[in-house]
C-alpha positions in Angstrom: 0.0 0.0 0.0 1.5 3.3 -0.7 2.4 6.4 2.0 0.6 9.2 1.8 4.0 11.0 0.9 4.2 8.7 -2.1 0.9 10.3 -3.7 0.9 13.9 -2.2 4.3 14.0 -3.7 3.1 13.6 -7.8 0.2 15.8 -7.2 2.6 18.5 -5.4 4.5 18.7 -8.4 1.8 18.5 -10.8 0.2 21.2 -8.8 3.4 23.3 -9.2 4.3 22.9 -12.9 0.7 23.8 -13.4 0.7 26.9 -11.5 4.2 28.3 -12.7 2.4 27.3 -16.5 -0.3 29.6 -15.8 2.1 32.3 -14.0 3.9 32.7 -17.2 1.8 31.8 -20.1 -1.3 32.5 -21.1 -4.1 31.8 -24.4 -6.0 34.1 -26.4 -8.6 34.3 -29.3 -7.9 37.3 -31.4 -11.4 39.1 -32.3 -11.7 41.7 -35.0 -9.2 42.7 -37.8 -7.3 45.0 -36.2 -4.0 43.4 -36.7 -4.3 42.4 -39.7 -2.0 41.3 -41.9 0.5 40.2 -38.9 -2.3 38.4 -37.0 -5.9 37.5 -38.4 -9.1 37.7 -36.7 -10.3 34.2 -35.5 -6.5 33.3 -34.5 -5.7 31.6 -31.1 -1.9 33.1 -29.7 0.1 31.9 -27.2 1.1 35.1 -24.4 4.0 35.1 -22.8 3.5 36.5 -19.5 6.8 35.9 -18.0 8.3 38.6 -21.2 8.3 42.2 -18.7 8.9 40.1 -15.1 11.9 42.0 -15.6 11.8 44.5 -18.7 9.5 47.0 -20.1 7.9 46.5 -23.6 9.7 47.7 -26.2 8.9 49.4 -29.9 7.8 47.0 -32.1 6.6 44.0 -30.0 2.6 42.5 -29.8 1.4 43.0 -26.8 -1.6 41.5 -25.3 -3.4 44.3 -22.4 -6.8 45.1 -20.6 -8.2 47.4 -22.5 -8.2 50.7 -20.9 -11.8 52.1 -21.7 -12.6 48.3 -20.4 -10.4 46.6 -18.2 -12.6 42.6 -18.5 -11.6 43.1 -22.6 -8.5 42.4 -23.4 -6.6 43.7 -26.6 -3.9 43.1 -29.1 -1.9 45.8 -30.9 2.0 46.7 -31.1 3.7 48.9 -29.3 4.8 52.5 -30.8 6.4 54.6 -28.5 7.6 54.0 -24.8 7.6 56.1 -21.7 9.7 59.3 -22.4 8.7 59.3 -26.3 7.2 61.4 -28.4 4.6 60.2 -31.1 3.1 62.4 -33.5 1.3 60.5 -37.0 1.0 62.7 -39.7 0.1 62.7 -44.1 0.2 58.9 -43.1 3.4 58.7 -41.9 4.1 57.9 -38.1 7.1 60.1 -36.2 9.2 59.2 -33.0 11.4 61.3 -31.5 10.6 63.5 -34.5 11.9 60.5 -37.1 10.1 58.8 -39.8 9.2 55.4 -38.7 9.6 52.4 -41.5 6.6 50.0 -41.3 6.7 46.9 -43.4 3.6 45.2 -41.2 1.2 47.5 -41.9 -1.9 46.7 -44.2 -2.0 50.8 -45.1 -0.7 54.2 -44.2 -2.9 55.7 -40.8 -5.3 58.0 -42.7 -5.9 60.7 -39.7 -3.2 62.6 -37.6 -2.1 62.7 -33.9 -0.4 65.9 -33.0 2.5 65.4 -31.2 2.8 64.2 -27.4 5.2 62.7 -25.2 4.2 59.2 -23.6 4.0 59.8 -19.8 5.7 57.1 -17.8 4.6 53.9 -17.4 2.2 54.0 -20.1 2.6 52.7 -24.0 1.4 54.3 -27.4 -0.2 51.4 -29.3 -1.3 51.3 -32.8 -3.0 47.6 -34.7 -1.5 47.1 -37.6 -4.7 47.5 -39.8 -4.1 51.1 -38.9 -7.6 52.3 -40.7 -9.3 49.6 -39.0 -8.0 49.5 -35.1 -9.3 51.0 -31.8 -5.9 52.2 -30.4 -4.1 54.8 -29.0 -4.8 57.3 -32.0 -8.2 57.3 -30.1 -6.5 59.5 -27.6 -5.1 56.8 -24.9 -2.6 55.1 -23.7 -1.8 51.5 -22.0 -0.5 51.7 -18.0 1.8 49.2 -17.9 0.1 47.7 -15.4 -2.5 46.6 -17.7 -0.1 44.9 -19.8 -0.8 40.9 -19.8 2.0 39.8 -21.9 4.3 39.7 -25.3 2.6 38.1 -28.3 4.5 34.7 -28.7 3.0 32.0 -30.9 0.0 31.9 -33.6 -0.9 28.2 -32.6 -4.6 27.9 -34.2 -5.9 27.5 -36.8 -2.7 24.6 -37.5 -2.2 26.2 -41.3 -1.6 29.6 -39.2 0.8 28.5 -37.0 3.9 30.7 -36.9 6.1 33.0 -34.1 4.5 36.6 -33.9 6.7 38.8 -35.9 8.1 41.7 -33.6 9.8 44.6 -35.2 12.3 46.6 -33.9 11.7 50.7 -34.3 15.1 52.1 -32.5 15.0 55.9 -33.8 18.7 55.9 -33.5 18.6 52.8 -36.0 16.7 54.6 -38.8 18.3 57.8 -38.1 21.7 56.1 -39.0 20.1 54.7 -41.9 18.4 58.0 -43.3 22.3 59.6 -43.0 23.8 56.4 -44.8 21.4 57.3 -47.9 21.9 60.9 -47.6 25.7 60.2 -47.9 24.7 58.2 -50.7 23.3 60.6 -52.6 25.7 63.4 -51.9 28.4 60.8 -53.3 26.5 60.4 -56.5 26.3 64.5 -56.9 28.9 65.4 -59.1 31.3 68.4 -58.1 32.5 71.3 -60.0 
């Protein structure tokens, strides 16, 4: 006959690994169109919960948050700006830090404009990348990071859809290096008299 140490023992560790699962993982059905192309409506992702334990969301990423005009909904979009930022979208074309941000996930160029405004800590400028089509932060809020559930990890269902979330990096100083390598470009090609 076994000791009750001998079955508490499984089930303590089962237990466990189910409770750190849920900790640092977490499922959602995407509803709506919003981040279309990158993610379509109908798709199931896997959230990684664990991603800002110990860092803050960065440009580029998928996040999954509680939406802040309603906390029990939760949302999908990709971060824009950070804390200390400053966003402004204008003739289509979305600025940080006052530089031209390149897009290649987006379905279409934003058509409206949000004058410019610096992120206040602990709060994230999100756009979906079906810009025309997307409830976001060109609606005139922000996401406390508080209300951040986790990074975007894995597509998982429908099985033909399965793939890893892209995430994009938007480092200003990035693009701003790359807008003064084409300059330089240019200038070469100029010929002098």
């Amino acid at each position: 006959m076994k000791t009750l140490r001998e079955i508490l023992a499984p089930l303590l560790v089962a237990v466990a690994i189910t409770a750190i699962f849920h900790a640092t993982v977490a499922s959602f059905k995407v509803y709506g169109s919003s981040m279309y192309p990158s993610i379509a409506p109908g798709e199931y992702i896997i959230v990684s919960k664990a991603s800002y334990f110990v860092k803050q969301p960065q440009r580029g990423e998928v996040i999954v948050f509680h939406s802040p005009r309603d906390p029990k909904t939760d949302l999908i979009k990709r971060v824009i700006a950070v804390p200390g930022d400053t966003i402004e979208i204008k003739s289509g074309t979305v600025f940080i830090n006052d530089l031209a941000i390149n897009e290649p996930y987006i379905s279409e160029p934003p058509k409206y404009d949000v004058y410019s405004q610096e992120i206040i800590d602990d709060n994230f400028f999100v756009l979906g990348d079906n810009r025309n089509n997307s409830s976001d932060s060109h609606g005139g809020w922000t996401v406390p990071h508080q209300y951040i559930v986790g990074k975007a990890w894995i597509t998982y269902w429908p099985p033909r859809e399965w793939k890893t979330v892209k995430h994009y990096s938007l480092t200003a100083s990035k693009q701003a290096a790359s807008k003064i390598k084409e300059f330089i470009a240019v200038i070469a090609q100029c010929p002098t008299k």
